[in-house]
C-alpha positions as CSV (number, residue, x, y, z in Angstrom):
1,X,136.3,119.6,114.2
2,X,135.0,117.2,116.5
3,X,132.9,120.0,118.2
4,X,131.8,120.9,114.8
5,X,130.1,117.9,114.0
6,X,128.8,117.6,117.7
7,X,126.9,120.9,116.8
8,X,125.6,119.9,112.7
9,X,125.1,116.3,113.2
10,X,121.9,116.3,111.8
11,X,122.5,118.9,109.0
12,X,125.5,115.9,108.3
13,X,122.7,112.8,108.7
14,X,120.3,114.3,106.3
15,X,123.1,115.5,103.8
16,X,124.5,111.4,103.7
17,X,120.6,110.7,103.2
18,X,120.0,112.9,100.2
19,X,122.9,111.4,99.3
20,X,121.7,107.8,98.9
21,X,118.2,108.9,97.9
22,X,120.1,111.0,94.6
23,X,122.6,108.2,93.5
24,X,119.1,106.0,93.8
25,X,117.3,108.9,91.7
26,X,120.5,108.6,89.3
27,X,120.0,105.0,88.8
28,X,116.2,104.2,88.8
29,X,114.6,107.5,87.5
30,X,111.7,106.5,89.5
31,X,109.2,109.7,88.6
32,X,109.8,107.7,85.4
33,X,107.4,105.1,85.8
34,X,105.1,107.1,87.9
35,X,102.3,108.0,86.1
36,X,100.8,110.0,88.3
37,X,103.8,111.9,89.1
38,X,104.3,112.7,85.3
39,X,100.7,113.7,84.7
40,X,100.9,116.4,87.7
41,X,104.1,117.5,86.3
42,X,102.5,117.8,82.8
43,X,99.6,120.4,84.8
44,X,102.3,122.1,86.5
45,X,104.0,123.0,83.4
46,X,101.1,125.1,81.9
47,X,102.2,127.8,84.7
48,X,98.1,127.8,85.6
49,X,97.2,129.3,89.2
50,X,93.5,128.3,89.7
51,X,92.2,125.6,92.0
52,X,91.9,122.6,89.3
53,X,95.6,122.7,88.4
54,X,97.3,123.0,91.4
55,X,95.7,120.4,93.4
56,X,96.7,116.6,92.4
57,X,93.4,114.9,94.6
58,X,91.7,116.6,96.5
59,X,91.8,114.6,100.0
60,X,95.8,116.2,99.7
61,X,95.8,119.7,100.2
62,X,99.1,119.6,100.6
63,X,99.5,119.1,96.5
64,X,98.4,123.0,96.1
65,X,101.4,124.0,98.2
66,X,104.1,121.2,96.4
67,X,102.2,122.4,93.1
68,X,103.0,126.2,93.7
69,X,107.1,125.5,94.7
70,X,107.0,123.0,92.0
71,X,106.5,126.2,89.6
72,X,109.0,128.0,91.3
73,X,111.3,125.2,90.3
74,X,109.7,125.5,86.9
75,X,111.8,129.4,86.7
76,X,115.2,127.6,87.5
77,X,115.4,124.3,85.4
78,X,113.7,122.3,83.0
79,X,114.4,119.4,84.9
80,X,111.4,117.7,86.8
81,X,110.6,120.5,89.2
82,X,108.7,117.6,90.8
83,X,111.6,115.7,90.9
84,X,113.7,118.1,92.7
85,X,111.1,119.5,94.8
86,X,110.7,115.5,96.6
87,X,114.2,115.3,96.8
88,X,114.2,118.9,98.6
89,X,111.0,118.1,100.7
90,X,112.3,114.4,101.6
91,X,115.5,116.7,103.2
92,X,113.5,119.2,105.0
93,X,111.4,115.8,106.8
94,X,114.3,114.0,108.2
95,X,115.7,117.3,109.6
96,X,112.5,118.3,111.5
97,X,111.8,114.5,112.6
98,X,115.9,114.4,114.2
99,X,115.6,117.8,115.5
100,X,112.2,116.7,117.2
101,X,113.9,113.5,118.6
102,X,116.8,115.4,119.7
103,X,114.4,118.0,121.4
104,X,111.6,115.9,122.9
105,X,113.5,112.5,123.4
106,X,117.7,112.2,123.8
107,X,120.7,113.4,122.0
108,X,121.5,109.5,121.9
109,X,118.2,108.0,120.0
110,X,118.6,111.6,117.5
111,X,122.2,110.1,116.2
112,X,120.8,106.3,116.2
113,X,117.4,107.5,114.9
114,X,118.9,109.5,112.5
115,X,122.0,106.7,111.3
116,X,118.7,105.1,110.2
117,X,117.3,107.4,108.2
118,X,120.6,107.5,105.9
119,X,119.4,104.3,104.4
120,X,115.3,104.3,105.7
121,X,113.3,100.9,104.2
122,X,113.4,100.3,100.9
123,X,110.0,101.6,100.3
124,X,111.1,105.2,101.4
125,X,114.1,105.9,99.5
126,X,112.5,106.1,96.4
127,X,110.0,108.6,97.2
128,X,113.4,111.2,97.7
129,X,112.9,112.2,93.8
130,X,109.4,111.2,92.9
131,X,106.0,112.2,94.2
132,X,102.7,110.5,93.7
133,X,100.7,111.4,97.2
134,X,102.2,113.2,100.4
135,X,102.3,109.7,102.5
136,X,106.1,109.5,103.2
137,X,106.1,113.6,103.3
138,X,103.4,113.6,105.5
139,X,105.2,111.3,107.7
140,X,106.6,114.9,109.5
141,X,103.3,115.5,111.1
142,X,102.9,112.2,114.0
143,X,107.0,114.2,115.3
144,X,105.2,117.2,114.8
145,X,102.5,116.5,117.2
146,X,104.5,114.6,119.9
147,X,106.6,118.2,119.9
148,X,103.7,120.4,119.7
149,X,102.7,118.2,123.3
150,X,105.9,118.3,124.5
151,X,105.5,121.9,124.5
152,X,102.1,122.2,125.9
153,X,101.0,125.2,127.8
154,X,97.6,126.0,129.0
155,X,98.1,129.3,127.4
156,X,94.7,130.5,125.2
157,X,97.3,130.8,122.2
158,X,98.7,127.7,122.7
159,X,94.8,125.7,122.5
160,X,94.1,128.0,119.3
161,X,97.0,127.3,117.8
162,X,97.6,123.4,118.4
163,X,93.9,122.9,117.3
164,X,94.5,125.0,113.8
165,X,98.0,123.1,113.1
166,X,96.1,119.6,113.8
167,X,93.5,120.7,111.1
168,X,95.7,121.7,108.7
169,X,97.4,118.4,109.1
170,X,94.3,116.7,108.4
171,X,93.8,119.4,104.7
172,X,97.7,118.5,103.9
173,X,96.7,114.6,104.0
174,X,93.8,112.5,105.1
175,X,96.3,110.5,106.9
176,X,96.9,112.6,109.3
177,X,93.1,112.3,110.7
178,X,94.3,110.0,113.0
179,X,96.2,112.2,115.2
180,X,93.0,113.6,115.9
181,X,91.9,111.4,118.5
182,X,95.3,110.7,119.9
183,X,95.8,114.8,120.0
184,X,92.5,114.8,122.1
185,X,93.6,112.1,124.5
186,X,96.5,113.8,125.3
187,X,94.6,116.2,126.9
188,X,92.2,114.1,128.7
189,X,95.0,111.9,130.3
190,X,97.0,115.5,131.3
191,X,93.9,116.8,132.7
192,X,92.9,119.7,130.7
193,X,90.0,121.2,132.0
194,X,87.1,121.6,129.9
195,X,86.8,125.2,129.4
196,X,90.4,125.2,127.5
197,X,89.3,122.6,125.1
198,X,86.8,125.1,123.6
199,X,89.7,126.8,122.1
200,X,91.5,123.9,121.1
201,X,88.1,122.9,119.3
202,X,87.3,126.8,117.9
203,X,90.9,126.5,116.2
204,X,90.1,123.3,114.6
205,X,86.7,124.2,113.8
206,X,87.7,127.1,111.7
207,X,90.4,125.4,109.6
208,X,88.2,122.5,109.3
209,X,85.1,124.3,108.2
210,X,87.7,126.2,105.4
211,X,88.7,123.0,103.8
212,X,85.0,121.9,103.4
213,X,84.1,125.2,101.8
214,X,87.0,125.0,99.8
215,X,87.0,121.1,99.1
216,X,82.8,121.4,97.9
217,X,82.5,124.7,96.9
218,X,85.6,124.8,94.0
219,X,86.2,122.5,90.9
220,X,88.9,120.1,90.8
221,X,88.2,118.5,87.9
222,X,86.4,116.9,85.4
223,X,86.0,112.7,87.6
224,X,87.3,114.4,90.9
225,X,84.2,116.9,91.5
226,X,81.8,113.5,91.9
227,X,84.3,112.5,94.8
228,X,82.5,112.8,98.0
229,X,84.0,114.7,100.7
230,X,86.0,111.7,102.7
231,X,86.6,110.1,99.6
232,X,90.0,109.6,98.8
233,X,91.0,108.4,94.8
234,X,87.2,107.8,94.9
235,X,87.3,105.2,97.5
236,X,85.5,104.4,100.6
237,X,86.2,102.8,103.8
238,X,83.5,99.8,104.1
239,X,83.7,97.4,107.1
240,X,81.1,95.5,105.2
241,X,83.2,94.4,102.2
242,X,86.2,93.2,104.7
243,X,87.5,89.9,106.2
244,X,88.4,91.5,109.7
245,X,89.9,88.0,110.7
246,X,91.7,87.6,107.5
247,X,93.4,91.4,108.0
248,X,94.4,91.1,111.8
249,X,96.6,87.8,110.9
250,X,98.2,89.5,108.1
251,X,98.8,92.3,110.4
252,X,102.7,91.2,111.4
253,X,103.3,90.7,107.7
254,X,102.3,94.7,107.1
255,X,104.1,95.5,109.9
256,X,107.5,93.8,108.2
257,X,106.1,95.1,105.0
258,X,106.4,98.9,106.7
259,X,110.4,98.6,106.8
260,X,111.3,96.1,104.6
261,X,109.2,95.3,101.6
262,X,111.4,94.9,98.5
263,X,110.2,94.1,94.8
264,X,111.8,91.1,95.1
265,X,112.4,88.5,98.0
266,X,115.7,86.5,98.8
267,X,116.7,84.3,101.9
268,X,117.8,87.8,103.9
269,X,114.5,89.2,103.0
270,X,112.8,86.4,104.8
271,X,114.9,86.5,107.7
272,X,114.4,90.0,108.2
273,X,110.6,89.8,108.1
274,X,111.0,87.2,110.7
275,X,113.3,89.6,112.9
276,X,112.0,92.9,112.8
277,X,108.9,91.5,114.6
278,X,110.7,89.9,117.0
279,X,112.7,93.2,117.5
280,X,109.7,95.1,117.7
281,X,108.5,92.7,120.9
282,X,111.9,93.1,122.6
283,X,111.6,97.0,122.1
284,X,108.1,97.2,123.2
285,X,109.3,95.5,126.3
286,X,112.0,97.7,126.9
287,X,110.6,100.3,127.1
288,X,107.6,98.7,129.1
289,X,110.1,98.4,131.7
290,X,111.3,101.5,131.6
291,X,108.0,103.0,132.0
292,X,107.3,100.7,134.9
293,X,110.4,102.6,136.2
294,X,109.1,105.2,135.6
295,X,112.6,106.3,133.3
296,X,110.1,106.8,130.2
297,X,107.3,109.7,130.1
298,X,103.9,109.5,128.1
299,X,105.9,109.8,124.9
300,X,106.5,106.1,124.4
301,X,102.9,105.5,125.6
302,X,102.0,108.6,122.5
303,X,104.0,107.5,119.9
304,X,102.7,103.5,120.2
305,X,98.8,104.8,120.4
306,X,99.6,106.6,117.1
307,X,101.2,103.6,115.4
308,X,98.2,101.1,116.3
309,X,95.5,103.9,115.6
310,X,97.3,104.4,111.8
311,X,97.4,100.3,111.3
312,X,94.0,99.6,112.3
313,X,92.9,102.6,110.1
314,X,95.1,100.5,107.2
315,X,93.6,97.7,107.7
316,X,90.2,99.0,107.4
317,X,90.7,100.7,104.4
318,X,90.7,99.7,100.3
319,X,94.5,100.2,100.3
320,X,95.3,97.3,102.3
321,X,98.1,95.5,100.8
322,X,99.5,92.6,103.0
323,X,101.4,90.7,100.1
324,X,105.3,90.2,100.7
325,X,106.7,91.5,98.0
326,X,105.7,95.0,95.2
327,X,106.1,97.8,93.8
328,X,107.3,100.8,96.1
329,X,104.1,102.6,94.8
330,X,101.8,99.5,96.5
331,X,103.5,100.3,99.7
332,X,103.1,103.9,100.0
333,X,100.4,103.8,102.5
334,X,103.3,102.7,104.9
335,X,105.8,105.3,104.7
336,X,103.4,107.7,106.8
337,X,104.1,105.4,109.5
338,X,107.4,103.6,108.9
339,X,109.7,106.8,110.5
340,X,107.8,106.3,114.1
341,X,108.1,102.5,113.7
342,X,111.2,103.0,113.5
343,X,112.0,105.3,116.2
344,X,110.0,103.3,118.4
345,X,112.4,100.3,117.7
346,X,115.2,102.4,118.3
347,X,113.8,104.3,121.3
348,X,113.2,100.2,123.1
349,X,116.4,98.9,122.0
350,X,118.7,101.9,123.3
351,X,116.9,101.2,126.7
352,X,118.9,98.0,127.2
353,X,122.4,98.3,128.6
354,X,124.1,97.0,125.8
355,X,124.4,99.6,122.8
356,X,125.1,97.1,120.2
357,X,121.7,95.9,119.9
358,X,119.9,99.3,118.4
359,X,123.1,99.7,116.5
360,X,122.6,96.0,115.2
361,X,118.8,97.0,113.9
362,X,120.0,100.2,112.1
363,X,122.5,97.9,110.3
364,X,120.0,95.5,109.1
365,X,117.8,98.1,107.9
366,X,120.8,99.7,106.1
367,X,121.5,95.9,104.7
368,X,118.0,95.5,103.8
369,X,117.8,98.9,102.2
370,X,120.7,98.7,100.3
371,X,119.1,96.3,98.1
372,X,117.0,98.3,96.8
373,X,120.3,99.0,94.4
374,X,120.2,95.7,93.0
375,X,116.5,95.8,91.2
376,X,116.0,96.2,87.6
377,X,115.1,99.2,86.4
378,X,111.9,100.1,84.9
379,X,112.4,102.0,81.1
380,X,109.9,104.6,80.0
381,X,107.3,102.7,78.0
382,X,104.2,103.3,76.0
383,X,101.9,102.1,78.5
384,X,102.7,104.1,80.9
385,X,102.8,107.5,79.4
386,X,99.2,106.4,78.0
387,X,98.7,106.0,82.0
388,X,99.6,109.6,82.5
389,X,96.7,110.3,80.2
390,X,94.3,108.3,81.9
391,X,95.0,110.3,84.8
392,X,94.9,113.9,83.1
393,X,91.6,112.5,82.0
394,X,90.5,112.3,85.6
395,X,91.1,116.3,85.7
396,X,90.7,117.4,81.9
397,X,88.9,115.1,80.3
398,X,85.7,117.3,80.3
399,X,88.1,120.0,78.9
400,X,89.4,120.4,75.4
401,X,90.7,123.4,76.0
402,X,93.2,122.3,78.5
403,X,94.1,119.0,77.0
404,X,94.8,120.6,74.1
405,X,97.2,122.9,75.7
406,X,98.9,119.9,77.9
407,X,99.6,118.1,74.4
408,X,100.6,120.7,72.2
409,X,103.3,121.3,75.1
410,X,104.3,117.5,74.5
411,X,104.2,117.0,70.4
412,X,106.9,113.8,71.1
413,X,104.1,112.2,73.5
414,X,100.7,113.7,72.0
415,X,99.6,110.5,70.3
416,X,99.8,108.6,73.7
417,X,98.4,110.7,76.0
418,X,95.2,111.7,73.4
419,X,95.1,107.7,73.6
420,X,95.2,107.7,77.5
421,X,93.0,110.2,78.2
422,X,90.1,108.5,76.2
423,X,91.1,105.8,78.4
424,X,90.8,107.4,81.4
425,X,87.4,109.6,80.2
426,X,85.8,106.0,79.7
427,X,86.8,105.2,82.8
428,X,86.1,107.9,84.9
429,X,82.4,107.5,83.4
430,X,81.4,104.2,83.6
431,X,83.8,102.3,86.5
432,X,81.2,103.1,89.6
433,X,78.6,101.3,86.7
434,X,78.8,97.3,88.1
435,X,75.5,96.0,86.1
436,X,75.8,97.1,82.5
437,X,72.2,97.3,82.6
438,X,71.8,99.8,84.9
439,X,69.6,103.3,83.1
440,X,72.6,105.2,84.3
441,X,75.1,103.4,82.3
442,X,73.4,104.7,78.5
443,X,73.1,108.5,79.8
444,X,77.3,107.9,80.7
445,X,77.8,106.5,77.1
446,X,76.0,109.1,75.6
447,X,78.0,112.0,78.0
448,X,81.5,109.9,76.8
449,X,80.5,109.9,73.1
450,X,79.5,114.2,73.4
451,X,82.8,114.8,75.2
452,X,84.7,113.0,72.5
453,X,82.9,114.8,69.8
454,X,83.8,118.2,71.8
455,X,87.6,117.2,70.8
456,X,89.4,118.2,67.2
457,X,88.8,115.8,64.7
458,X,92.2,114.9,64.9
459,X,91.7,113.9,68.3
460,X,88.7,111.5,68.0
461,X,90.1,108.2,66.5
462,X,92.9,108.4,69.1
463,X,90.2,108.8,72.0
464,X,88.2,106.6,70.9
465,X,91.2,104.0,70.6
466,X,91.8,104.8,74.2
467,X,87.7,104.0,74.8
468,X,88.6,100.7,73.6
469,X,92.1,100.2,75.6
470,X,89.3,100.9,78.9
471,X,88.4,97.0,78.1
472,X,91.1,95.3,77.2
473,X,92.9,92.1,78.7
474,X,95.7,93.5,81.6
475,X,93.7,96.6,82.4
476,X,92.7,97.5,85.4
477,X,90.2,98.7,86.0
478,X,89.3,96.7,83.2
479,X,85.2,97.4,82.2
480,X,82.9,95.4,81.4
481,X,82.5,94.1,77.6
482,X,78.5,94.8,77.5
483,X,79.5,98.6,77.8
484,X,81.6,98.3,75.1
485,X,78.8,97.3,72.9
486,X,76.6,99.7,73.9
487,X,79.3,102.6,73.3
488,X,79.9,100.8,69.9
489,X,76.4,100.8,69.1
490,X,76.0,105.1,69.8
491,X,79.1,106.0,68.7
């Protein structure tokens, strides 16, 4: 028996995991009050196979893939195939992240590492059964890429290859752009000669130059084909709009946030922001040591480039969010980065003599974790399956055809989402309009009022009270009141 667990450990670690993350699922219902994860469950219903319904954004390539399993699921069970198919993926990441630990690091930080993903941060264990973007599944690919150069060969194969997988990261999420450079360092600091990096490049250049034919040359909607090519959800990186000083001091604050931001703070909340960077220190120094030594390879020297490249790109970027407490979903940035945090924790602590102290930080996370068990839960509401809508309308707006079809499929909800997605058509036309005078702004009107008038006459009154939800008190985006007149006026 003993044997027996010596050989399945892991297979045992993630089962316990999936465990917590489905008794969590039980409780909360989190894809609940997700609106976008109910709206791409809505597409993936219809059964469609072209470009514009299987991918969610288009910065996530990754969503074509979950999109096509999710209608697999869709042949088994009416149950949220969306649902199931995080729980499912949420498994198959913590089993290649230990079995990459185990392989590339020690047997010993595997078992702690993995003890820690039973319970994770609070921000992860909800995204085991609900998906709205591919950050905490996309937190595979930084193990990924310390394994794919702990394997390094000079072979020809081996450049190809390793450049294609590191561009295919980058279509399956934008986040993983940052392993770019550190990938590239790598082989500057071994010494790879020139000549071999042409292949490396060649296989990047090919999948890269794919995704940009594929990402500007196909429709993915209605609001999501005016998205420029690095845009993701529409947004831009601009150092010009940011208080650099500002973001560096809240940096130890994200760092807490990464493993332990909760909805809700209490006294043990505050002590464990205090701790973790304090553990984080001693690790760092452990492990400094150790390399000093010369006991720890470039690994430790990988792993902590690729957490400080992914926080300064956070903190550069419009979804900072350095608050202390929030929603899971204002978080999610983080879990791309929270698994290696953590592991680097782990892999400092265990290089001190005395066990008990990465053993003592794998409780506390489990203690800080668990609380996540003691939040209210959110009910289904009106408001947000009008939100659902507004992002549908980001997709199908445009179309009545497909609209029509999504609604039909949900007579219980139709009145709702009709409302939403006039929300969300509104939106999507006149947010990137800041001066209400603007020329722009009246051709936009007139394109909202002709889509609108493209819908049933059934539809209209409910779209057009959606048009007027757009600029209401509590809404946000919330538009301007001048274009309301003006739609008013050319209605």
């Amino acid at each position: 028996m003993l044997n027996l667990l010596k050989r399945h450990y892991i297979l045992l670690i993630c089962v316990l995991g999936s465990i917590v993350r489905l008794v969590y699922g039980m409780i909360y219902e989190p894809w609940e009050s997700s609106p976008d994860h109910l709206a791409w469950e809505l597409v993936i219903e219809q059964g469609h196979f072209d470009y514009a319904h299987l991918i969610h954004y288009p910065h996530e390539g990754g969503t074509i893939l979950i999109s096509l399993l999710s209608q697999l699921v869709e042949l088994i069970t009416s149950f949220s195939s969306l649902t199931i198919l995080a729980f499912l993926c949420d498994f198959a990441v913590r089993f290649i992240q230990l079995k990459v630990v185990q392989k590339v690091i020690s047997t010993e930080v595997s078992i702690l590492f993995g003890l820690w993903t039973i319970f994770a941060s609070p921000i992860i264990i909800p995204w085991g059964t609900a998906n709205f973007g591919l950050h905490s599944i996309s937190s595979v690919f930084p193990f990924l890429i310390v394994y794919i150069l702990f394997a390094y060969n000079s072979s020809i194969k081996y450049q190809l290859y390793g450049g294609a997988f590191l561009a295919l990261a980058c279509w399956f999420s934008y986040s993983n752009i940052i392993l770019v450079p550190f990938f590239f360092l790598f082989l500057v600091m071994t010494q790879v000669k020139i000549r071999k990096w042409a292949y490396t490049l060649v296989g990047f250049s090919v999948i890269a130059l794919l995704h940009v034919l594929v990402r500007t040359q196909t429709d993915p909607g209605f609001h999501f084909s005016d998205f420029g090519l690095f845009s993701i959800r529409g947004e831009s990186f601009s150092l010009a709009e940011i208080d650099m000083v500002e973001r560096i001091q809240d940096v130890p604050q994200v760092v807490a946030n990464s493993l332990t931001a909760l909805p809700h703070i209490d006294e043990y909340s505050s002590f464990f922001k205090i701790i973790i960077p304090i553990l984080l220190l001693a690790a760092i120094t452990g492990l400094s040591v150790s390399a000093w030594k010369k006991r720890t390879s470039w690994k430790f020297l990988l792993i902590v480039a690729i957490i400080l490249g992914y926080f300064a790109s956070y903190i550069i970027s419009p979804f900072f969010y350095p608050k202390e407490s929030g929603y899971f979903v204002m978080y999610r940035h983080l879990t791309y980065i929270a698994p290696l945090l953590a592991l680097l924790i782990i892999m400092g602590l265990a290089s001190f003599k005395h066990k008990i102290i990465p053993i003592s930080f794998v409780i506390l996370c489990a203690l800080q974790s668990s609380q996540v068990f003691t939040a209210e839960k959110t009910p289904p509401n009106d408001m947000l399956t009008k939100a659902s809508g507004w992002v549908l309308a980001f997709k199908f707006g445009h179309s009545p055809e497909d609209v029509i079809e999504i609604v039909n499929s949900n007579p219980k909800k139709s009145k709702l989402l009709i409302e939403g997605i006039g929300w969300g058509m509104c939106t999507a036309l006149l947010q990137n309009h800041p001066d209400p005078s603007e020329k722009n702004v009246k051709a936009s009107i007139r394109a909202l009022n002709d889509i609108i008038r493209s819908y049933p006459e059934s539809y209209q009154p409910l779209l057009r009270n959606g048009v007027e939800l757009a600029f209401s008190d509590g809404i946000t985006p919330r538009l301007h009141r001048d274009f309301l007149e003006e739609y008013q006026e050319k209605k």
